[in-house]
N, C-alpha and C positions, 0 to 999 in steps of 0.2 A: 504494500500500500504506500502512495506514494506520502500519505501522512506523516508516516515512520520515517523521515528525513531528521537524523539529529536535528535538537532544538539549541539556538543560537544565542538563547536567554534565558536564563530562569525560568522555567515553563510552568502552569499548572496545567493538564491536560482535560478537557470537558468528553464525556463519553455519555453520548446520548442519540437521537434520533434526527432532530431539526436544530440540534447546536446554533450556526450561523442568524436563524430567527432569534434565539434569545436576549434578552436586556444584558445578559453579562456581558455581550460582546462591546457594547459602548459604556456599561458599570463598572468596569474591571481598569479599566485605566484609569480614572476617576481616585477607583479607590487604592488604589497599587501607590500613587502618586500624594494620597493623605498617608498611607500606613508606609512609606519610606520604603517601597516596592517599585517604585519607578523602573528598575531595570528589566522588571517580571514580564511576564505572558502570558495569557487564557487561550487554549487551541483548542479548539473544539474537532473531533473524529466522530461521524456519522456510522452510526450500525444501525442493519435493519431488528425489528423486534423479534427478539428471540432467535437475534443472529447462530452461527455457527460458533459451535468452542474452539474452533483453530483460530481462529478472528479474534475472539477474546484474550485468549492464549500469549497470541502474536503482540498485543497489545499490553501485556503486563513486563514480557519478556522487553520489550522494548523500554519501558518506562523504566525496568528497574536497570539495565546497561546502559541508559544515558545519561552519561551527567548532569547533564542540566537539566533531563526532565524530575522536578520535585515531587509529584505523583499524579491526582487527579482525582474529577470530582466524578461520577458516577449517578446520572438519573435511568430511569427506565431498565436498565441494564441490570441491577443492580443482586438480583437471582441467579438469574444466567451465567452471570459472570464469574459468582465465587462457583457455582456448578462448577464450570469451568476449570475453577483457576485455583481450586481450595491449593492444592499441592507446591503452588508459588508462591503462595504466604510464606513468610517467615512465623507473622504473629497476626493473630485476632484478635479484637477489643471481644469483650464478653458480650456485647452486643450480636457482634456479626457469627460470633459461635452459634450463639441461642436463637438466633432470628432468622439464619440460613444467608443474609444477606452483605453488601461492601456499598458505601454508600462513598465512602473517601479510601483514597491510596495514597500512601505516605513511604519515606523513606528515613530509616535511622540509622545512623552507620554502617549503608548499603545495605540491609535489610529491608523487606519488603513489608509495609505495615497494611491490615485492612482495619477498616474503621465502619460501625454503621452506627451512625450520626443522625441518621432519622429519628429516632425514640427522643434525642433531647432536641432537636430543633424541632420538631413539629408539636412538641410540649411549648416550646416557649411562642409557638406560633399563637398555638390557641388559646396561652391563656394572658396572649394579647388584648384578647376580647369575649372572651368566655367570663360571665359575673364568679366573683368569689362565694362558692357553695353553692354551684349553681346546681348541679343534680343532686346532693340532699331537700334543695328546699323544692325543684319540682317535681322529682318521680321523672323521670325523662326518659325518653333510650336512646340509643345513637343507630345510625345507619351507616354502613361503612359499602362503599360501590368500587368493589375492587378486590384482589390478594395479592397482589404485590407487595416489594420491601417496604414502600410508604403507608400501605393499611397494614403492614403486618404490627409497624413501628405505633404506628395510631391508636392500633386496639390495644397494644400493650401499655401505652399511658393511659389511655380511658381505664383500664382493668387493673393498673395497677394499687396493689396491696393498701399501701402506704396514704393511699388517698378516703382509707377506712368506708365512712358510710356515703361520699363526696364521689361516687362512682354513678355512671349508669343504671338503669336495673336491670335493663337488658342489653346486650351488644347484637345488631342483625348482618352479617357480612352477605353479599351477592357476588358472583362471579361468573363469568362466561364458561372459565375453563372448571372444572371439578377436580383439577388434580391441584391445584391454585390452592383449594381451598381445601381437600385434604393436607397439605403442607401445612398450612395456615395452623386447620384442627393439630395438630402430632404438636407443633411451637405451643398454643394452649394449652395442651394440657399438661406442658411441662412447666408452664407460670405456673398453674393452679392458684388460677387470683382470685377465684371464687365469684366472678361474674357470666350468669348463663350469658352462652353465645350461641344464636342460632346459624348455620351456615346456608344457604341457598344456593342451588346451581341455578343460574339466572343466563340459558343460550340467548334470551332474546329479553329485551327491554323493558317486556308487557308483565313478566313476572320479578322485575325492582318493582316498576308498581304499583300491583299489589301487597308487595311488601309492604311500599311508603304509607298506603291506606291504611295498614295497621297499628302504624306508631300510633306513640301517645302524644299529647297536646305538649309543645316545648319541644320535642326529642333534634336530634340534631343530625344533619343529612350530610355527610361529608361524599365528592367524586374524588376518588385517589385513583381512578384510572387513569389512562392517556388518552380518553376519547375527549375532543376536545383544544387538544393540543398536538399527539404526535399523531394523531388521527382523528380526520371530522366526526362530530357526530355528540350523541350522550348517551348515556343508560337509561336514559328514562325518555320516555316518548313526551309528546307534549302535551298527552294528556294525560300526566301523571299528575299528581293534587299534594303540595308538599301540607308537612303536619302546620296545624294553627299555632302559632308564639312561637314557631320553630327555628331552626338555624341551618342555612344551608352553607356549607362552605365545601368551594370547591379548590381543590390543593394547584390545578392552572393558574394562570396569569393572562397568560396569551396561547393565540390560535382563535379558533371560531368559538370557543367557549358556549357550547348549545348548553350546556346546565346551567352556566352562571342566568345564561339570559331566560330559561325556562323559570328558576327563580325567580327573578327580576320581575318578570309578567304577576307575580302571584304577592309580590312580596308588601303591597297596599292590604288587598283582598286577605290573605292569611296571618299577616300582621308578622310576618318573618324578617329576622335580620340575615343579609349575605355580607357573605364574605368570600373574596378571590382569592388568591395563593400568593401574594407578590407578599406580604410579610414571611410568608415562610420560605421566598424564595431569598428575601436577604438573611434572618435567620441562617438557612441550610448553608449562603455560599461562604457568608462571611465566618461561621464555626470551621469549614472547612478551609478557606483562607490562610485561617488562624495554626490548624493541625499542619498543614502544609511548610507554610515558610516560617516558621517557629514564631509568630509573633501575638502578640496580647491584645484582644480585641474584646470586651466587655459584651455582654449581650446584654445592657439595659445602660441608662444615663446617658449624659450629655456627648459621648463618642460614640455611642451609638446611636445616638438619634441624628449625627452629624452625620453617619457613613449612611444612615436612609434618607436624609436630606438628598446628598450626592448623588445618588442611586436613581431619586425620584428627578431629579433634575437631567441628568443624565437618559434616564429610560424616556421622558418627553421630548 
């Protein structure tokens, strides 16, 4: 591939689908240039979904023999890839052991590090804007539309222990594929966080749904697919009815976003708040940033409200 051309700077390497479309390609220099990165790079490498493991493979081996490549960030891919690639780790965060998945590639005196970094940034996403005790005080559930490493990371902060009676009461996952979400199930019940989860095999769109009809008033609709962005479309048809007081948040930013704007249509009428993915996409880049080129970036106060200032200015 001609990607795989030694990197001529500091590299962080992007490994995803529509790379090139992303905000990091005009955020990253921005922020490289506040965090005393000026010299660095974001290269983004296009794979189809659910590429080939020699593809994968080719692309770890590369990253870890070039000097200048510093590692790389990992969206969509992010299963596939440790499938892949487990035996080129050197080392696993506890995360990517338990969750099956590599969300960041890192390098530490030429060892190969995976990192899955989803379970804390997509926490600090939500509870961006998620009220404090918000599912003790309303009986809620969540809806997760997807199995992937980003729902897998999702349902594991909703479910987590730690957050006592301030959970869910139910968690309902959907997925196209069934094998998706037998994965998903085996990762559950080795948390044993003690929140029922019901799994769905969802081939077609008509049965999210009827799932969404079941919630309860409050519950919260999250899309963590890539329909939407690394492909048009949504899981829910448009006549789907989200829940009344609910919260729909889609883990996108950009592309055609058909859930955010299905939302959107409903969001007077059912009295819903939305939310898009662009907090959790500076979240996820700037933690990974951070593991990357060894430096200190705060996830909350006034340097970070500086680096989404940047970011926001920048992506317009």
């Amino acid at each position: 591939m001609s990607e795989f051309e030694p990197a001529t700077h500091p590299t962080l390497h992007f490994i995803g689908v529509t790379t090139g479309q992303s905000s990091i390609v005009r955020v990253f220099p921005q922020w490289a240039k506040r965090l005393g990165l000026d010299d660095s790079r974001v290269r983004g490498w296009d794979f189809k979904i659910h590429d080939e493991p020699a593809k994968y493979r080719a692309a770890l081996a590369f990253i870890k023999s070039d000097a200048l490549s510093r590692g790389a960030l990992v969206t969509t891919h992010k299963i596939d890839l440790l499938n892949a690639c487990r035996d080129q780790f050197d080392a696993l965060d506890e995360f990517a052991a338990a969750m099956g998945e590599v969300s960041c590639i890192s390098k530490r005196d030429g060892k190969l590090v995976g990192r899955a970094t989803d379970p804390i940034t997509s926490g600090l996403a939500l509870d961006s804007f998620l009220p404090d005790n918000y599912w003790a005080q309303t009986g809620a559930e969540a809806f997760v539309l997807g199995a992937g490493g980003s729902a897998i990371a999702i349902t594991w902060r909703l479910m987590k222990a730690a957050h006592g009676a301030n959970r869910p009461t139910r968690i309902h996952v959907a997925n196209r594929s069934a094998g998706r979400l037998e994965d998903m199930k085996r990762i559950h019940q080795r948390l044993a966080a003690g929140v029922p989860v019901e799994y769905h095999h969802a081939p077609h769109a008509e049965v999210s749904d009827r799932i969404l009809e079941r919630l309860s008033p409050g519950s919260l609709v999250i899309n963590a697919t890539g329909l939407g962005k690394d492909a048009p479309g949504s899981p829910l048809t448009d006549q789907a009815v989200f829940p009344e007081n609910g919260i729909a948040w889609d883990f996108n930013y950009r592309g055609d976003l058909l859930f955010l704007r299905q939302a959107r249509a409903q969001q007077q009428r059912r009295n819903l708040r939305v939310e898009d993915g662009w907090t959790y996409f500076i979240h996820g880049w700037l933690f990974i940033i951070a593991d990357v080129f060894q430096v200190e970036i705060p996830s909350s106060g006034p340097v970070f409200e500086e680096l989404s200032e940047i970011a926001a200015r920048a992506r317009s």
